[in-house]
C-alpha positions as CSV (number, residue, x, y, z in Angstrom):
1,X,162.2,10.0,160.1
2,X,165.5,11.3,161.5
3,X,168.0,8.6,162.8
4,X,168.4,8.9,166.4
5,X,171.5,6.5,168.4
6,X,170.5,7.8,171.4
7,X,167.6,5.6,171.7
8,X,170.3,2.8,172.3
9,X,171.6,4.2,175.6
10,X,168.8,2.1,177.9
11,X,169.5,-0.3,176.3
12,X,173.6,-1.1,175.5
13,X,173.3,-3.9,179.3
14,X,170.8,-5.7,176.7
15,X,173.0,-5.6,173.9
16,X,176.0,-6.0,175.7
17,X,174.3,-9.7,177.7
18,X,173.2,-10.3,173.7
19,X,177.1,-10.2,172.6
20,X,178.2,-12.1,175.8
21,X,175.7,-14.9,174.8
22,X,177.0,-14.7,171.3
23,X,180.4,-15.2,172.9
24,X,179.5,-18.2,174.6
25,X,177.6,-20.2,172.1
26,X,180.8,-19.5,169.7
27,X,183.2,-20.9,172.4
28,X,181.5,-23.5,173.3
29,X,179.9,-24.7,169.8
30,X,183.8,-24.2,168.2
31,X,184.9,-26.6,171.2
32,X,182.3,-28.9,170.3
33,X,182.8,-28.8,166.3
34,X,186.3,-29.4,166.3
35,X,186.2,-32.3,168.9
36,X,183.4,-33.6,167.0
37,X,185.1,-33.2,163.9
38,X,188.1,-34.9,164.7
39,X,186.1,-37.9,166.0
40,X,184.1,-38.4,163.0
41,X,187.2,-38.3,160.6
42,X,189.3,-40.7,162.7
43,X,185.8,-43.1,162.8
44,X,185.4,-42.3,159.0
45,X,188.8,-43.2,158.5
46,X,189.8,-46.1,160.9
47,X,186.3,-46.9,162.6
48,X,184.8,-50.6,161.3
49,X,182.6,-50.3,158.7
50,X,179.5,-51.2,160.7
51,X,180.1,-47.6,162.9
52,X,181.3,-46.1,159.3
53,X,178.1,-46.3,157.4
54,X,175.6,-44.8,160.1
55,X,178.3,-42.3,161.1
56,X,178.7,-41.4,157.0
57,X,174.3,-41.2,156.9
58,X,174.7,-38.7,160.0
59,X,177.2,-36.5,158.7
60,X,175.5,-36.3,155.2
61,X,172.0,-35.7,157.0
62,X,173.6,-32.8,158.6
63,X,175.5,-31.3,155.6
64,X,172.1,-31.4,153.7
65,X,169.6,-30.0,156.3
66,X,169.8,-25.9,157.3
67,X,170.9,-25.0,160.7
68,X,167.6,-23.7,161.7
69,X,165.6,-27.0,161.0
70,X,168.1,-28.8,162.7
71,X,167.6,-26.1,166.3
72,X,164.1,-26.5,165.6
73,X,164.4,-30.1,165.4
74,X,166.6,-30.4,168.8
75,X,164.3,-27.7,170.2
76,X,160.7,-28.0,169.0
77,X,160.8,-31.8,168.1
78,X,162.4,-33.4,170.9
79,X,160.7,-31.5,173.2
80,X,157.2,-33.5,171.5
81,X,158.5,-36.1,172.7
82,X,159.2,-35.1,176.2
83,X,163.1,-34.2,175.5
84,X,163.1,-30.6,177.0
85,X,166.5,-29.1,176.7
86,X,167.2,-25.1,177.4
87,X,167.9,-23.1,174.5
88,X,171.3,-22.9,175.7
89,X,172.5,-26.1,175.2
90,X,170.2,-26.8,172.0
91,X,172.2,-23.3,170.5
92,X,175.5,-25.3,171.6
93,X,174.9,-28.6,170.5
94,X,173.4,-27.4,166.8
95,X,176.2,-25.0,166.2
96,X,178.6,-27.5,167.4
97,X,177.2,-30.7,164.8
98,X,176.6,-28.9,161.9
99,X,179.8,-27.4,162.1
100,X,181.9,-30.5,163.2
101,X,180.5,-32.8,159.7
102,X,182.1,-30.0,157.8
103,X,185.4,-29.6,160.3
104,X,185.5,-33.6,159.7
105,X,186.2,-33.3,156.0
106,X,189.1,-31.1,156.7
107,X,190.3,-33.3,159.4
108,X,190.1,-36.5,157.5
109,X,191.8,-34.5,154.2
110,X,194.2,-33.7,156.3
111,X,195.3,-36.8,158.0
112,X,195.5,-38.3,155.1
113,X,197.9,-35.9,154.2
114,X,200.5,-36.9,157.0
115,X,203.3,-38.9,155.6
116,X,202.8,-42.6,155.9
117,X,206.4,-42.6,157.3
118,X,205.6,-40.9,160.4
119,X,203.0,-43.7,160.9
120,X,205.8,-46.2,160.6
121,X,208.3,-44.5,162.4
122,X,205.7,-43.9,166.0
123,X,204.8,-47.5,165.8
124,X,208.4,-48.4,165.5
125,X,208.7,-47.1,168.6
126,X,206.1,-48.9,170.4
127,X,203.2,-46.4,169.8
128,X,199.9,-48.3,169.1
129,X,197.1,-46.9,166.6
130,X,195.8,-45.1,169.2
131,X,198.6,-43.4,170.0
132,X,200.3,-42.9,167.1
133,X,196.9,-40.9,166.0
134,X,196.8,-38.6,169.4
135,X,200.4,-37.9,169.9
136,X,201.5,-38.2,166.0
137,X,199.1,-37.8,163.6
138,X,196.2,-35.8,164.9
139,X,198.4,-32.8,166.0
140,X,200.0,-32.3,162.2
141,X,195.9,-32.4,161.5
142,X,194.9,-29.9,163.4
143,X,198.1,-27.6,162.4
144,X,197.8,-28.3,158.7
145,X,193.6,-27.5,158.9
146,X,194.1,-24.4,160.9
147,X,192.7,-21.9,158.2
148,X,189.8,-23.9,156.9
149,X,188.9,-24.8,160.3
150,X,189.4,-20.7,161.0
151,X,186.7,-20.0,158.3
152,X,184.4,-22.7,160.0
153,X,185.1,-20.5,163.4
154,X,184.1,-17.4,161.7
155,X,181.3,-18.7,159.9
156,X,179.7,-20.3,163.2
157,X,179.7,-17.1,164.9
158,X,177.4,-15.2,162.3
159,X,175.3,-18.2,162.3
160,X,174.7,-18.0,166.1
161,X,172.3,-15.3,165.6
162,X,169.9,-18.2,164.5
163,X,170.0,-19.3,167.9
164,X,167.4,-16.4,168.3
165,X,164.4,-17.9,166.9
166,X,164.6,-20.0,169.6
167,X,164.0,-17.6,172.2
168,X,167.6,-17.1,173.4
169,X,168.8,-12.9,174.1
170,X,172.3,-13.2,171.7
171,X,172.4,-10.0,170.2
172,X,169.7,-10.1,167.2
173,X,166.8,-11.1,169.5
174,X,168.2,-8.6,172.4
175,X,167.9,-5.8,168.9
176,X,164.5,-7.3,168.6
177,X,163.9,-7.2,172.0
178,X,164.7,-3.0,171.5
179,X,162.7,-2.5,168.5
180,X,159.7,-3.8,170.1
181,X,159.7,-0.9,172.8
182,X,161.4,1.3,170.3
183,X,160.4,1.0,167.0
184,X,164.0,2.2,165.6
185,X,164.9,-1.0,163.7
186,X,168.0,0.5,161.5
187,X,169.9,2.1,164.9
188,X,169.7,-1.7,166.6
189,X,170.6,-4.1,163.7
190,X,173.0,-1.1,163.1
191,X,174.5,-1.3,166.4
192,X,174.0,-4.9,165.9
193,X,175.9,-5.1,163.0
194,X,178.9,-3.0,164.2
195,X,179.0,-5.5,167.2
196,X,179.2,-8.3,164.6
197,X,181.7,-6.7,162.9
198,X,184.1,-6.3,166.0
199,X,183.9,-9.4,167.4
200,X,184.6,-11.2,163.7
201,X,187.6,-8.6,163.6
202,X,188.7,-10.0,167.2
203,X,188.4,-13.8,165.8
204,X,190.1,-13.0,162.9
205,X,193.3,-11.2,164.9
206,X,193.1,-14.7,167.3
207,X,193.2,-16.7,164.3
208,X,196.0,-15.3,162.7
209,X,198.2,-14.9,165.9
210,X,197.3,-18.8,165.9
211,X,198.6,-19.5,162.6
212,X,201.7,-17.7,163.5
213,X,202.7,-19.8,166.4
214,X,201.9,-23.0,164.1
215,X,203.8,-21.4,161.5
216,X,206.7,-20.8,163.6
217,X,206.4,-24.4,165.4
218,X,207.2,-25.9,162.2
């Protein structure tokens, strides 16, 4: 059978909403992820060690489970139990966990990494823990952990096509969506795949105009 784009014309709006959900989830879940991930490693580090060792059994729960059981958990299993919450936010909340236990490693690698001096020298000047962490040490973090925390970025937004076995149009169910009425499956998760590749192009040209202005910060 002869390939034939033209069958994607009706349907580019579908693809296009698919992409802008894609968008979205990223955003939101990277948000998410690198809050998250910053508040684990500060509790990790500094939290007392009754909120350390269930914090440590979460994180290592989600670093050993797949992404999918974990949406299908959120999804599927607290909806059981009477828990409905929309696709949505169970795409936002899943990306955003599994990603922040692994953006916690970096964080907490990298605080360590500030010199102790700094520490001394912010409470010196009156800072407290707290602040000392937020205005002091936290920062140099997040600047030091840019490029692992990039890779994170870039890795969450090819995983947001999962987020389509739950029912939500991001772009691989609104191809799925196509090929149903279609049956032209290589000219969708073609065009799906071009898409893919653009937008992970666009990241990648964020990410290193990012690292720039850190670079030229320091």
């Amino acid at each position: 059978m002869n390939l034939d784009f033209s069958v994607l014309m009706p349907y580019l709006p579908l693809l296009a909403q698919g992409a802008q959900w894609t968008v979205l989830l990223t955003a939101a879940g990277a948000v998410l992820s690198i809050l998250g991930g910053v508040a684990f490693a500060v509790a990790v580090l500094y939290a007392p060690r009754a909120v350390q060792l269930p914090l440590r059994s979460f994180i290592w729960l989600f670093m050993g489970t797949p992404l999918l059981l974990q949406l299908f958990l959120l999804y599927y299993g607290l909806g059981q139990i009477g828990i409905r919450i929309p696709a949505i936010w169970v795409g936002v909340t899943g990306l955003g966990l599994h990603f922040a236990v692994y953006n916690a490693d970096i964080f907490r690698t990298a605080i360590q990494t500030v010199e102790h001096g700094q520490t001394e020298g912010a409470r010196s000047l009156g800072f407290g823990r707290a602040q000392t962490l937020r205005y002091v040490v936290v920062p140099q973090a997040l600047r030091r952990s840019l490029p692992q925390v990039g890779n994170n970025l870039i890795a969450m937004l090819k995983d947001a096509s999962i987020v389509s076995m739950l029912g939500m149009t991001e772009l691989v169910y609104a191809a799925q969506q196509g090929i149903s009425e279609t049956y032209r499956p290589f000219e969708f998760y073609f065009a799906v795949a071009v898409i893919y590749y653009l937008l992970n192009l666009v990241l990648e040209l964020a990410l290193a105009w990012a690292g720039r202005k850190v670079e030229a910060q320091r």
